[in-house]
C-alpha positions as CSV (number, residue, x, y, z in Angstrom):
1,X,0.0,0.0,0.0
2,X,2.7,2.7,1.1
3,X,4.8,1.5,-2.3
4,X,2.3,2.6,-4.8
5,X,2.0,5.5,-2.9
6,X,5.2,6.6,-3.0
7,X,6.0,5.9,-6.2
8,X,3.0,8.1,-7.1
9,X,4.8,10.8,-5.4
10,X,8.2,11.0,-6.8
11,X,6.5,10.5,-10.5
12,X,4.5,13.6,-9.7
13,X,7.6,15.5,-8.4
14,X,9.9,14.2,-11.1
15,X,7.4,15.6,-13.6
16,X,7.0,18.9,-11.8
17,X,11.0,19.1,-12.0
18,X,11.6,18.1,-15.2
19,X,8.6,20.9,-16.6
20,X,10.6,23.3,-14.4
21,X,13.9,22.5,-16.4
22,X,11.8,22.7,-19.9
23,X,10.5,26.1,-18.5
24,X,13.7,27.7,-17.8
25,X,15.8,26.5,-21.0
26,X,12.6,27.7,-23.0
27,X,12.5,31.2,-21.2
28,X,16.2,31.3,-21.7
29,X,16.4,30.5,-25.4
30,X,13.2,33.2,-25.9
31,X,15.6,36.0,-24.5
32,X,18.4,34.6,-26.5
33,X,16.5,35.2,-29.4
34,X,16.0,32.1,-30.3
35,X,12.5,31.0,-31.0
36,X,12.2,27.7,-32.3
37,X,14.4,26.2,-29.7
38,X,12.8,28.0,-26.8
39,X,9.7,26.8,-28.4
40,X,10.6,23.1,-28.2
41,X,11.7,23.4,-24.3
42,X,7.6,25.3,-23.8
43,X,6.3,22.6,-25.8
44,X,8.1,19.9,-23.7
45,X,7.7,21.9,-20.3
46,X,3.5,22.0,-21.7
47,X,3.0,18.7,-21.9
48,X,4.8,17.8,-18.4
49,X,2.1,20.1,-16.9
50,X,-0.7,21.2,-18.4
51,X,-2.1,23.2,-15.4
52,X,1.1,25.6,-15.4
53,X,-0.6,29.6,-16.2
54,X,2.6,30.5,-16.4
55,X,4.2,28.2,-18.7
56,X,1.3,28.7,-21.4
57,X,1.4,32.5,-21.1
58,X,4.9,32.8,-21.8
59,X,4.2,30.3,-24.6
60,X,1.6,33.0,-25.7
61,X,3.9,35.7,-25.9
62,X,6.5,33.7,-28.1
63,X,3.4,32.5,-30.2
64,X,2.6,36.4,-30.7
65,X,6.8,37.4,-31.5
66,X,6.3,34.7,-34.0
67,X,2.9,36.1,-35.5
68,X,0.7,33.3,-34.7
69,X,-2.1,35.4,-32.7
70,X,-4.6,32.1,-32.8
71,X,-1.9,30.1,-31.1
72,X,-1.4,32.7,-29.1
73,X,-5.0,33.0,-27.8
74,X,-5.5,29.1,-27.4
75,X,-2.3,29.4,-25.0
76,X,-4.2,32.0,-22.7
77,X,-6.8,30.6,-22.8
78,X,-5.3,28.3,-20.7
79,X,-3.2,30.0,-18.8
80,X,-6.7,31.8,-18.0
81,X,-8.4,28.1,-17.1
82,X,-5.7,27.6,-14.9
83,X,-5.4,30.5,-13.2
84,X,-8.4,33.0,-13.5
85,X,-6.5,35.9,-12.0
86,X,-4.1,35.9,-14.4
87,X,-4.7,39.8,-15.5
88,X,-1.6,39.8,-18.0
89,X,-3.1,36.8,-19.8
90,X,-6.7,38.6,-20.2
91,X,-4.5,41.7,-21.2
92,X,-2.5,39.6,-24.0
93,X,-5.7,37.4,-25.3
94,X,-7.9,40.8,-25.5
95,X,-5.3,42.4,-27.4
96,X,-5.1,39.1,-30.1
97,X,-8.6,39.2,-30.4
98,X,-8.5,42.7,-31.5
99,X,-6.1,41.5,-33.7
100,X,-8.0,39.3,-35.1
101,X,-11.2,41.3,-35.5
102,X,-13.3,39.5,-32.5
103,X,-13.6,43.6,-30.8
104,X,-16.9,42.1,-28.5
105,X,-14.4,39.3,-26.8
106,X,-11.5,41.7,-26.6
107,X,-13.6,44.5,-25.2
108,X,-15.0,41.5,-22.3
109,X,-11.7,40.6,-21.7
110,X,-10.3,44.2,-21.3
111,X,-13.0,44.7,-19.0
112,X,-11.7,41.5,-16.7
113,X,-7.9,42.9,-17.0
114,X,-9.5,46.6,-15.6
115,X,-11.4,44.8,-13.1
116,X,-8.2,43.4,-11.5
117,X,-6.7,46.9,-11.7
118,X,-5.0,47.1,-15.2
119,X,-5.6,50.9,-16.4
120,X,-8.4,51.3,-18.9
121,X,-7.2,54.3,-20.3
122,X,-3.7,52.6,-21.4
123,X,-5.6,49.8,-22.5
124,X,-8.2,51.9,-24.7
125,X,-5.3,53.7,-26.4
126,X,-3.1,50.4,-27.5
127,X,-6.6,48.5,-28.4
128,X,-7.2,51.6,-30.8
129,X,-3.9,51.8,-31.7
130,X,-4.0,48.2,-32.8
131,X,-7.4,48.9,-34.6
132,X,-5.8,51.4,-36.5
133,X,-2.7,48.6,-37.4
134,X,-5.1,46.0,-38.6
135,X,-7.2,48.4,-40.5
């Protein structure tokens, strides 16, 4: 009984460890400029734990340097199931949206973002300034 047990318990720290590895070598290779590697270190550190917020919003942010806003949005998305305070993820996916011409969802999640105390005004002037981009 107390073998199964434990051997439950190391697997799930292993795996927390090993995504924490992924994590940082993918963080690292974002601010080294290189994307697809620090892709392949998110993708890894995703699939070890597919509760991490943090983990899929940075994986949002090198989605949007690389000019996939869909993939980009997907990623918060989760990052927004997983942790539904997660202001800079609202922030990020409302601004995709604009980008991608859904103004209703941007607008509700610009409204969640001001809610947990981002500054509307800010956020009115990039969301028009973005409107303005996209055309």
């Amino acid at each position: 009984m107390f073998l199964p047990r434990f051997l439950a318990a190391s697997y799930h720290v292993m795996k927390s460890l090993s995504s924490g590895f992924y994590y940082n070598w993918g963080m690292n290779y974002a601010r080294w400029g290189q994307p697809a590697r620090a892709m392949y270190y998110l993708n890894r550190a995703a699939k070890l734990n597919t509760t991490g917020a943090q983990i899929f919003y940075q994986r949002g942010l090198l989605y949007i340097a690389m000019g996939l806003p869909s993939a980009a949005i997907a990623d918060f998305n989760t990052a927004i199931e997983s942790n539904p305070k997660y202001m800079e993820a609202y922030l990020n996916r409302g601004l995709m949206l604009t980008m991608t011409g859904k103004h209703e969802a941007a607008r509700k999640d610009i409204d969640s973002a001001v809610g947990m105390g981002a500054d509307r005004a800010s956020l009115e002037a990039q969301i028009t300034e973005l409107r303005d981009q996209v055309g």
